[in-house]
DRENKEZA-271678 format. One record per residue (C-alpha): x negated, y negated, z negated; residue in three letters; residue number from 0. Coordinates in nm, 2 decimals. Layout:
N
<rose><c1>X</c1><c2>Y</c2><c3>Z</c3><resn>ALA</resn><resi>NUM</resi></rose>
...
***
This chain:
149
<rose><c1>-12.84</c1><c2>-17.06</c2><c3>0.38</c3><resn>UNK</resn><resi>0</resi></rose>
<rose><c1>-12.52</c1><c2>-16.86</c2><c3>0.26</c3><resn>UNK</resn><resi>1</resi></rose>
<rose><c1>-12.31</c1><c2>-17.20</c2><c3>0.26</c3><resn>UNK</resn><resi>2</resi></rose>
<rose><c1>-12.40</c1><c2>-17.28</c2><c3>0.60</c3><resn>UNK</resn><resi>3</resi></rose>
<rose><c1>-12.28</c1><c2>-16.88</c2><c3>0.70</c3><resn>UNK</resn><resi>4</resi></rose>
<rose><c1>-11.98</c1><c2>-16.95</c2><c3>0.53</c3><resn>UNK</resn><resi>5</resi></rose>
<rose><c1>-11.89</c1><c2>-17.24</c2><c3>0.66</c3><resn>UNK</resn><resi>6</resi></rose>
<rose><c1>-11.95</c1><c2>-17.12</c2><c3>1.02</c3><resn>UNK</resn><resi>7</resi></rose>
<rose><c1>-11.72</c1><c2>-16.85</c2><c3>0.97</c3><resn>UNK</resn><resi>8</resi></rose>
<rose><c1>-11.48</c1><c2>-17.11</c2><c3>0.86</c3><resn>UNK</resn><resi>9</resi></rose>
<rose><c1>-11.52</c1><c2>-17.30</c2><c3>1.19</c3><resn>UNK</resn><resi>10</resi></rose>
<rose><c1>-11.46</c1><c2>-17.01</c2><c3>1.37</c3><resn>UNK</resn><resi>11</resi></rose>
<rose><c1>-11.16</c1><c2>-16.92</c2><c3>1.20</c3><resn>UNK</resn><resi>12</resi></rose>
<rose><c1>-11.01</c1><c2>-17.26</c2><c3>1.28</c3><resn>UNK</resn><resi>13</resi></rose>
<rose><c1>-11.20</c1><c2>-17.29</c2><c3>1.62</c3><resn>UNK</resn><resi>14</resi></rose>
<rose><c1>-10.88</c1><c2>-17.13</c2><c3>1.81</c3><resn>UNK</resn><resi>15</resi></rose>
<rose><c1>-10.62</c1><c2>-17.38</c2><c3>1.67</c3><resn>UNK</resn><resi>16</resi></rose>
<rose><c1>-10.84</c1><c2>-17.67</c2><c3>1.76</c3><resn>UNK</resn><resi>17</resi></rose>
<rose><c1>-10.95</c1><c2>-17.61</c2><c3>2.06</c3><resn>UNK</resn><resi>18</resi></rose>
<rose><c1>-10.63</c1><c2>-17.45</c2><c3>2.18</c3><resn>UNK</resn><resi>19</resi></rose>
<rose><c1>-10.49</c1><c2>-17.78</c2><c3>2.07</c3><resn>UNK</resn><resi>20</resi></rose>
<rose><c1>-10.72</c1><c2>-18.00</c2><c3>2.26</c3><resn>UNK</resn><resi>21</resi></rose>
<rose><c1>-10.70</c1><c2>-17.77</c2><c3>2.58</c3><resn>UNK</resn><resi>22</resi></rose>
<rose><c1>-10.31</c1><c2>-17.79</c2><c3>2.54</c3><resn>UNK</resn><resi>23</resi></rose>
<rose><c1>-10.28</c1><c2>-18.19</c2><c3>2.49</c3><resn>UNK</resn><resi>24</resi></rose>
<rose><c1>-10.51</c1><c2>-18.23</c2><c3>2.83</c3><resn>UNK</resn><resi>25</resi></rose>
<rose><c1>-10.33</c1><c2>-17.99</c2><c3>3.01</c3><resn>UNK</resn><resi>26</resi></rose>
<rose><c1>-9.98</c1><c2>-18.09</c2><c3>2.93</c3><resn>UNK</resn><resi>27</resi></rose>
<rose><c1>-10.11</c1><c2>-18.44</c2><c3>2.94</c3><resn>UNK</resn><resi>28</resi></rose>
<rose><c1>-10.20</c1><c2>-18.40</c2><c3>3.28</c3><resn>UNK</resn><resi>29</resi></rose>
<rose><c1>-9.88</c1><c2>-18.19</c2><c3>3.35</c3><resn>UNK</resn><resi>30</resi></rose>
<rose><c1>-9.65</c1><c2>-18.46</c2><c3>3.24</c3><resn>UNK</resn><resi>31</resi></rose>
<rose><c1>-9.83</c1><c2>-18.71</c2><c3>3.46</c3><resn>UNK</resn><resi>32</resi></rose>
<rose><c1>-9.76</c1><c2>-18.53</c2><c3>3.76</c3><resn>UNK</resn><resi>33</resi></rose>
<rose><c1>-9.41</c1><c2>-18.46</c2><c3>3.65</c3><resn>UNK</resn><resi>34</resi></rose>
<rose><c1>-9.35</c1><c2>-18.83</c2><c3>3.56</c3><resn>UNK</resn><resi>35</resi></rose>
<rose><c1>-9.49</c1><c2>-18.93</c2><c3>3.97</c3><resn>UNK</resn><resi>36</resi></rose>
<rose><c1>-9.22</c1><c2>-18.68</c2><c3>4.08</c3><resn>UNK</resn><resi>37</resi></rose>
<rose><c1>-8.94</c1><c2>-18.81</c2><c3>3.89</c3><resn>UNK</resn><resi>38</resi></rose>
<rose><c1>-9.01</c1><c2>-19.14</c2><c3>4.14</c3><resn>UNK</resn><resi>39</resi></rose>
<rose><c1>-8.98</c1><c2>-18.95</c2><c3>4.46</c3><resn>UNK</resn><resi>40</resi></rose>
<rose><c1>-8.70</c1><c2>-18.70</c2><c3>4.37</c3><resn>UNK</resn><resi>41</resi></rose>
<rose><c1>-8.32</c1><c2>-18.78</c2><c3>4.31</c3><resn>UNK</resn><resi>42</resi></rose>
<rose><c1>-8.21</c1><c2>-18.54</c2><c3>4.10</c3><resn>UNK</resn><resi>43</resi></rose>
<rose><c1>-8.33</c1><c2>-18.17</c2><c3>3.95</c3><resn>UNK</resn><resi>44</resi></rose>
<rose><c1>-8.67</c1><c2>-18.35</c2><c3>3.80</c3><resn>UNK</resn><resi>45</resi></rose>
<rose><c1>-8.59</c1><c2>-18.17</c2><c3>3.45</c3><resn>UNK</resn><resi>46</resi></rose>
<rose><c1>-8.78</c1><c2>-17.86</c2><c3>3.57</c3><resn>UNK</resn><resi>47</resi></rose>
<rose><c1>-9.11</c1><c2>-18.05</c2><c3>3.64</c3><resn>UNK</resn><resi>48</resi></rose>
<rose><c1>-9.08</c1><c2>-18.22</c2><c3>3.26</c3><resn>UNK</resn><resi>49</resi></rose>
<rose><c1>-9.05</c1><c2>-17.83</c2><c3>3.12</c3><resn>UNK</resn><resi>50</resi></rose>
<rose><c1>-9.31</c1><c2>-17.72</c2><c3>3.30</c3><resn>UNK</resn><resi>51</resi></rose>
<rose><c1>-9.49</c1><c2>-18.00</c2><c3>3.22</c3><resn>UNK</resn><resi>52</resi></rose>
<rose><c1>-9.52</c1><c2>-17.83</c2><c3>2.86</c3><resn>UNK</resn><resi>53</resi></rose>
<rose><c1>-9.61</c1><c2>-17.47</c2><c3>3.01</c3><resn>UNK</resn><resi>54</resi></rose>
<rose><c1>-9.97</c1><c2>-17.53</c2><c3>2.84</c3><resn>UNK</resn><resi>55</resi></rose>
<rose><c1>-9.85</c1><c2>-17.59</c2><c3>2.48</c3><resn>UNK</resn><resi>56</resi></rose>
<rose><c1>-9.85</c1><c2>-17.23</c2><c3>2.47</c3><resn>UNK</resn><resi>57</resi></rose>
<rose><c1>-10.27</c1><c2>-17.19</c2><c3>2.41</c3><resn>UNK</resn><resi>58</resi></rose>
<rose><c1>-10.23</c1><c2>-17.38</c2><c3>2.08</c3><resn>UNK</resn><resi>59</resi></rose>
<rose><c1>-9.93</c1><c2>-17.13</c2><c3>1.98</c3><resn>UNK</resn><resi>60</resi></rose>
<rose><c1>-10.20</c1><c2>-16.86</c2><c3>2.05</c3><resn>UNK</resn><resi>61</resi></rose>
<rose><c1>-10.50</c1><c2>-17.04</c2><c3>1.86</c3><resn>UNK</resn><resi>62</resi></rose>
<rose><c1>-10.24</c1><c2>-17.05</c2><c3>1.50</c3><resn>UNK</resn><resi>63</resi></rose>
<rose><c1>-10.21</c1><c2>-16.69</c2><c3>1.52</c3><resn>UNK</resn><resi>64</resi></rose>
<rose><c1>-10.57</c1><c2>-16.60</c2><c3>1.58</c3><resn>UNK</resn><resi>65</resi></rose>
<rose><c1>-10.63</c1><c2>-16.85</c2><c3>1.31</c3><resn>UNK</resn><resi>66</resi></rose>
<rose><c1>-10.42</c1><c2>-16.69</c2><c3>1.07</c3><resn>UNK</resn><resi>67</resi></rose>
<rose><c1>-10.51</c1><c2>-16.32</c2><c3>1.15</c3><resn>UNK</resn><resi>68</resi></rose>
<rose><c1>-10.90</c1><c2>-16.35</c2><c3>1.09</c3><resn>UNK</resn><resi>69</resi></rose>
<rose><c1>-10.82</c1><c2>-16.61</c2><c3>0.78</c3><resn>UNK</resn><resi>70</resi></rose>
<rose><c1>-10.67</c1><c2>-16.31</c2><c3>0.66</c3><resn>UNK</resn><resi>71</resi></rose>
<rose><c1>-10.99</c1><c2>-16.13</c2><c3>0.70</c3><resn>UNK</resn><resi>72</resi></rose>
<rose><c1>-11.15</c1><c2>-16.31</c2><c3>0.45</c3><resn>UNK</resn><resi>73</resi></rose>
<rose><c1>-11.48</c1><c2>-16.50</c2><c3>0.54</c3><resn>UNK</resn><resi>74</resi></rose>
<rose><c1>-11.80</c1><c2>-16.43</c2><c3>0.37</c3><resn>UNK</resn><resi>75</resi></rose>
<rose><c1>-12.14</c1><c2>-16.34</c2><c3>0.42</c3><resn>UNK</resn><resi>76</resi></rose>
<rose><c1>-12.08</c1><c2>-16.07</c2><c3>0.60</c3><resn>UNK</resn><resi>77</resi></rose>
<rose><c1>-11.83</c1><c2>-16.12</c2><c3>0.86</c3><resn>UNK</resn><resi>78</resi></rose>
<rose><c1>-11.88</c1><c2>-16.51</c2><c3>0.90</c3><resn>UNK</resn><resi>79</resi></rose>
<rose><c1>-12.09</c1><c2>-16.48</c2><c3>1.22</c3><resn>UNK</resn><resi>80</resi></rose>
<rose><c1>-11.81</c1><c2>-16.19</c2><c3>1.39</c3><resn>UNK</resn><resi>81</resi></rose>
<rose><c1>-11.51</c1><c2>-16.50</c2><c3>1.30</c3><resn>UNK</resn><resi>82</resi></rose>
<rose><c1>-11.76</c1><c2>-16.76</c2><c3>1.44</c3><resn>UNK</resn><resi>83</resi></rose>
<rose><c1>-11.87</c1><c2>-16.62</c2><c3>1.75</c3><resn>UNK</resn><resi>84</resi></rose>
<rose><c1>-11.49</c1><c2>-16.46</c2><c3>1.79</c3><resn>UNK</resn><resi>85</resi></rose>
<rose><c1>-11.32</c1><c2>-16.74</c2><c3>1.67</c3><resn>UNK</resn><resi>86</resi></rose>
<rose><c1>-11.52</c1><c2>-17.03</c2><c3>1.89</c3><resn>UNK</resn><resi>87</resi></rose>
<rose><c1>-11.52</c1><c2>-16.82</c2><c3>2.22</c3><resn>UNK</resn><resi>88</resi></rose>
<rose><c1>-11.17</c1><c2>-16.79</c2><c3>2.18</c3><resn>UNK</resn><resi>89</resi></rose>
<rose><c1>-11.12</c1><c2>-17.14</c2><c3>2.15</c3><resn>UNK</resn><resi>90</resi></rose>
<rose><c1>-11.32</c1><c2>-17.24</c2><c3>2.42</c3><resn>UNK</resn><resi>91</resi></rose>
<rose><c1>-11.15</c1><c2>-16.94</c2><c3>2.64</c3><resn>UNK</resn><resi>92</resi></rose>
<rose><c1>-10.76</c1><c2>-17.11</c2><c3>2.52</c3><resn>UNK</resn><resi>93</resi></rose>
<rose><c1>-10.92</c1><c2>-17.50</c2><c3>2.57</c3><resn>UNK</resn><resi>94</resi></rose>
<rose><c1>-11.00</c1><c2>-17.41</c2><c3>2.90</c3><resn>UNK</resn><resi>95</resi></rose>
<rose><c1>-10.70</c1><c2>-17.20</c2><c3>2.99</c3><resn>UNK</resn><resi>96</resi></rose>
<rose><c1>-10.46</c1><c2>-17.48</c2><c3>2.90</c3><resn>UNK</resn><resi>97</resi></rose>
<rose><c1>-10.65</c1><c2>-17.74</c2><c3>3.07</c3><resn>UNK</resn><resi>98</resi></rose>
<rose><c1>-10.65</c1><c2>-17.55</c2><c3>3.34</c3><resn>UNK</resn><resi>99</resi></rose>
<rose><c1>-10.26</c1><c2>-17.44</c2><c3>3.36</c3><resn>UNK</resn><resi>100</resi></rose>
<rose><c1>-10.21</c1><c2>-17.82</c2><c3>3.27</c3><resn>UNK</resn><resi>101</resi></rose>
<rose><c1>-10.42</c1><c2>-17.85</c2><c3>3.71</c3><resn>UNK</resn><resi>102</resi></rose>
<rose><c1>-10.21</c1><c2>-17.57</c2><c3>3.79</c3><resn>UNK</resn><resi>103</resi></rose>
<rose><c1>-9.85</c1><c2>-17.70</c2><c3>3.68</c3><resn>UNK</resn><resi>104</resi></rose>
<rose><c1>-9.94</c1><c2>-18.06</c2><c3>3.78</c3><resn>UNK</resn><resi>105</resi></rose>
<rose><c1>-10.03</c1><c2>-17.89</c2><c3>4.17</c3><resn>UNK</resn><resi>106</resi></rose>
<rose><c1>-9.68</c1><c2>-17.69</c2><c3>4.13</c3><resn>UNK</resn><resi>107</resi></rose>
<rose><c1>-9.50</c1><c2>-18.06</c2><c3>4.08</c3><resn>UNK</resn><resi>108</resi></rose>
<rose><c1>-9.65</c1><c2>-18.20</c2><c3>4.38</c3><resn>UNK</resn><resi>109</resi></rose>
<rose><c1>-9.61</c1><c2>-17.87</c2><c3>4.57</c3><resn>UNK</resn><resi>110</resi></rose>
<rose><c1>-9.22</c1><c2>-17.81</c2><c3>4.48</c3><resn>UNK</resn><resi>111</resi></rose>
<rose><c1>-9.10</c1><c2>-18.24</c2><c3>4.51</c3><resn>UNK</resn><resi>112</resi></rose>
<rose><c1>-9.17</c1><c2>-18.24</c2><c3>4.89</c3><resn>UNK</resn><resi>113</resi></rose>
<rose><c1>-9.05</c1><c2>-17.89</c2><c3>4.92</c3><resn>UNK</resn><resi>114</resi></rose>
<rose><c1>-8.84</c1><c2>-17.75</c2><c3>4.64</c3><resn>UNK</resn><resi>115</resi></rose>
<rose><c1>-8.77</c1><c2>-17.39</c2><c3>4.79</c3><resn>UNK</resn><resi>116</resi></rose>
<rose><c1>-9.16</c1><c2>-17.31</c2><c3>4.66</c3><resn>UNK</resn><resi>117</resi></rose>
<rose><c1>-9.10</c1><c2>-17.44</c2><c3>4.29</c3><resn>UNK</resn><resi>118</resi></rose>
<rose><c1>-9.09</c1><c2>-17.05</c2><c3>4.18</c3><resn>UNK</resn><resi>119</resi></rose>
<rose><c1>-9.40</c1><c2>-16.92</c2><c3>4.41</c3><resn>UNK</resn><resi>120</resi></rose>
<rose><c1>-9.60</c1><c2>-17.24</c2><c3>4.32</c3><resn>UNK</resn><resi>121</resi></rose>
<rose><c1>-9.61</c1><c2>-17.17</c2><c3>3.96</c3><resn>UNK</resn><resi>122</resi></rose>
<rose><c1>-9.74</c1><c2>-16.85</c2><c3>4.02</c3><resn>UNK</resn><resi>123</resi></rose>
<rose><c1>-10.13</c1><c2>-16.97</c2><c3>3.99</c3><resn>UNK</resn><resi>124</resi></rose>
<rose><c1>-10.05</c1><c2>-17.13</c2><c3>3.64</c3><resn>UNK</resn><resi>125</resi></rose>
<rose><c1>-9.88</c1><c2>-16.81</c2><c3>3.53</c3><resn>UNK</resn><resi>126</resi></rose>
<rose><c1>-10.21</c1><c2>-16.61</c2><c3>3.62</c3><resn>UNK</resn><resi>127</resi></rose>
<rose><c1>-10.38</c1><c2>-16.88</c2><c3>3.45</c3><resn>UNK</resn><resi>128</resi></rose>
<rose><c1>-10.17</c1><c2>-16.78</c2><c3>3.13</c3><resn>UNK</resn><resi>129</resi></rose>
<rose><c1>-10.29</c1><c2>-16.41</c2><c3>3.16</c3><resn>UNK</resn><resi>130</resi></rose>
<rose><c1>-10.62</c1><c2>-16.51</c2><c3>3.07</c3><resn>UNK</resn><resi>131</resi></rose>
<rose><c1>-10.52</c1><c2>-16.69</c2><c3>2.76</c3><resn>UNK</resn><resi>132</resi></rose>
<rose><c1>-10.35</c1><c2>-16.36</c2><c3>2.68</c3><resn>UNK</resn><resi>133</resi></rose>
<rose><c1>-10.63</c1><c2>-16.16</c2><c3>2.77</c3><resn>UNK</resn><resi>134</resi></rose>
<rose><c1>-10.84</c1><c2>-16.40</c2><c3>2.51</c3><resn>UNK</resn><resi>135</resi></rose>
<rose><c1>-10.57</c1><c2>-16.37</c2><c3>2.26</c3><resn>UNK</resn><resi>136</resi></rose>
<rose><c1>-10.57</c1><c2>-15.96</c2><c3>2.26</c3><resn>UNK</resn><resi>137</resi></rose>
<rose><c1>-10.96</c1><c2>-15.99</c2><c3>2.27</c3><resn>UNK</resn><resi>138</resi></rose>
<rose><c1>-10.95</c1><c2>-16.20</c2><c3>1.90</c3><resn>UNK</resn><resi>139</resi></rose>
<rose><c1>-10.71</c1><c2>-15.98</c2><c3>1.78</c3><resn>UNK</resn><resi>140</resi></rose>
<rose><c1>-10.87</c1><c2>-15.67</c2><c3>1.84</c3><resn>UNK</resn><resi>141</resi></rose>
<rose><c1>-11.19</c1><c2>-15.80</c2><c3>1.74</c3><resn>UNK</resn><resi>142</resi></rose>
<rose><c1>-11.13</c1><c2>-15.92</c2><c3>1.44</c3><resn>UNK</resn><resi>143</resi></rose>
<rose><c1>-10.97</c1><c2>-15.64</c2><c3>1.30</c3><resn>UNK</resn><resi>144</resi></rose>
<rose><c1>-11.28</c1><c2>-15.45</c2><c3>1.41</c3><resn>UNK</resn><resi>145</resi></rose>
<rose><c1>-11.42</c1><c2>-15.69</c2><c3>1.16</c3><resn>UNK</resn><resi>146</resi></rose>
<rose><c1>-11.21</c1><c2>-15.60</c2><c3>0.88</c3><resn>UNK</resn><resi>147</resi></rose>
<rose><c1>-11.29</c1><c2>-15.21</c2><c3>0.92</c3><resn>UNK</resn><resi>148</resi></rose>
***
C-alpha cells in the first residue's frame, strides 16, 4: 500500500506539466487553426493572429514550475496524497484553462480579421481566461508549501 501512496504523490507532482501540456497543445492547436483561416482572408498584418495563436503555451510554463516546487517537497508517505490531490487539480485547472484560451484566441482571430480595430478588446476574454490559470498556479504554490511545514 505504501508504493501505491508513493507513486500517487508522484503523479501528482508531474500531473501539472502533463496536463498543462495537453491543455496547451489543444488550445494553441485550435488557436493556430483559426489564425491559419485568417491568414486566407487578410492581406497583410496576419503575424499577430500566429502570436496569439501561442497565448496558451503559457499553462504548460506554469505546470514545470509547480512540478518542480512540490518535487522539491519530497514525496513520501506523508505528503503523497497533499501533491496528488494539489498536483492533479492543478493540472486539470491549467488543461482546461489552455484549452479554453486556445476557444478564446481562436474567437479573437475571427473577431479582429473582419474588423481589426477590436483585435486589442477581443482578446480580452482569453486574458481573463489566463487569470484563472494564475489563480491555479498561486493555489499549488501556496499549498504545497503548506505541505512542507
Amino acid at each position: 500500500m505504501e508504493n501505491l501512496i508513493i507513486a500517487l504523490g508522484w503523479l501528482g507532482v508531474f500531473a501539472p506539466v502533463a496536463l498543462g501540456a495537453v491543455g496547451s497543445a489543444i488550445g494553441c492547436s485550435v488557436a493556430g487553426q483559426a489564425a491559419c483561416g485568417a491568414m486566407l482572408d487578410v492581406e497583410s498584418g496576419y503575424g499577430k493572429f500566429v502570436g496569439l495563436s501561442a497565448m496558451p503555451s503559457s499553462q504548460v510554463i506554469y505546470g514545470i514550475v509547480i512540478m518542480f516546487t512540490l518535487s522539491g517537497l519530497g514525496v513520501s508517505e506523508a505528503t503523497a496524497p497533499g501533491l496528488f490531490g494539489i498536483g492533479l487539480l492543478t493540472g486539470v485547472a491549467l488543461m482546461y484553462s489552455a484549452t479554453y484560451q486556445g476557444q478564446a484566441v481562436a474567437a479573437a482571430i475571427n473577431a479582429s480579421k473582419n474588423k481589426p480595430e477590436v483585435f486589442g478588446l477581443s482578446i480580452a476574454p482569453a486574458a481573463i481566461v489566463e487569470g484563472f490559470a494564475v489563480f491555479a498556479f498561486v493555489f499549488a504554490l501556496v499549498m504545497g508549501q503548506s505541505i512542507a511545514g
